[in-house]
N, C-alpha and C positions, 0 to 999 in steps of 0.2 A: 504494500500500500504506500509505502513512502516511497519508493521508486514513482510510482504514477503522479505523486504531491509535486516531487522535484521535476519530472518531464513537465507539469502542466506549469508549472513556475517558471522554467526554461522558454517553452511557448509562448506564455503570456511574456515576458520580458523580450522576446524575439520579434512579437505585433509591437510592443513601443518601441522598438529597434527600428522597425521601417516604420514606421508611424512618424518617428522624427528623422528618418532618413527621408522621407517622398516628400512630406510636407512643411518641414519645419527648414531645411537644408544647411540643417549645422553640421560643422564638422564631423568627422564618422569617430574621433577616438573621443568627442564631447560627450555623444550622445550617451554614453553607458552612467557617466556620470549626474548625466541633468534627468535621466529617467530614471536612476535610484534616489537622486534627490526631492523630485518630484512625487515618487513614491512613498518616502517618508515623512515629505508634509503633509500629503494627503492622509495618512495614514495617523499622525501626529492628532489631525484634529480629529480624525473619526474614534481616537480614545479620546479625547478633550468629550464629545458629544456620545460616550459611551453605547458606540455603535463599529464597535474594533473589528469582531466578525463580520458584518455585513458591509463595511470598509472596505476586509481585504478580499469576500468573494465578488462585491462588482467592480476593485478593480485585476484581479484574476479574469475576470469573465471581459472586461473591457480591451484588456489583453489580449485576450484570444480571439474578438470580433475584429480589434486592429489585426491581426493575426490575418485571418478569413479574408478580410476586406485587402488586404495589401497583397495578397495573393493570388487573390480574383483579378486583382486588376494587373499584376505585372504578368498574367497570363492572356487576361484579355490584350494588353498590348504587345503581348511578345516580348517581353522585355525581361535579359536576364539577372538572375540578383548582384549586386554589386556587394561584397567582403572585403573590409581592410583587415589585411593580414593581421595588425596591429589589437581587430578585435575576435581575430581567432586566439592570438597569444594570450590574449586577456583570458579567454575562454577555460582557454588549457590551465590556468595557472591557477582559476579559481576552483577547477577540479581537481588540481593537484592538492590545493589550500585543501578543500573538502576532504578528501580525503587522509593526507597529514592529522589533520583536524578530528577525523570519524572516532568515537565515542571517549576525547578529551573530556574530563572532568574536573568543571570550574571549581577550584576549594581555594587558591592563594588569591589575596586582596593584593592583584596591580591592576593596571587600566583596561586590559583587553578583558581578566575575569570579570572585572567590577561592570563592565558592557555587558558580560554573556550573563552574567547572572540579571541584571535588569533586563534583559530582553527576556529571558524565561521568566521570568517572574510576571512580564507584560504579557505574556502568551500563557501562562496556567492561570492567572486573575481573571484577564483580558478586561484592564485596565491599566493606568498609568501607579507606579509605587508609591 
């Protein structure tokens, strides 16, 4: 089941990928940046308005219609995907991170635990601490 959470997470993060690649025309190594950013204020306020889950399924699901939709259409035009190498590398390194990473257990107080454990603790409340 957690394999299907990370492919659908991969997906939806791939519809904002060209979503701000076709439309927005920023730079291609920005956009990983302004879509995880953007995905964290949105997300920032939907705990402020204690609505964290339904936050993060419409935008999972908004993801995946940018998805659909950016796909439709570079087929309706014939037109093939453009990849900067730069964010395949990115790609690979954050799967490597994952993995390095796979079942690390936050107990020491520095700054990377002191993030992992507020983030879990935001995700089993699903609220802000």
């Amino acid at each position: 089941m957690q394999i299907i959470k990370i492919i659908i997470l991969i997906l939806s993060l791939i519809g904002y990928y060209l979503l701000f690649q076709r439309k927005v025309k920023l730079k291609e190594e920005f956009i990983p940046i302004v879509v995880i950013v953007s995905i964290s204020l949105i997300m920032f306020i939907a705990f402020i308005l204690n609505i964290a889950i339904l936050g993060t399924i419409l935008i999972t699901l908004a993801g995946l219609i940018f998805l659909v939709k950016s796909v439709y259409e570079m087929i309706k035009n014939k037109e093939k995907p453009k990849i900067n190498f730069n964010i395949i590398f990115l790609a690979i390194f954050v799967i490597w991170a994952a993995i390095i990473l796979k079942g690390t257990i936050l107990i020491h107080y520095d700054n990377f635990s002191h993030w992992g454990m507020i983030a879990r603790e935001m995700l089993i409340t699903d609220k802000l601490p």
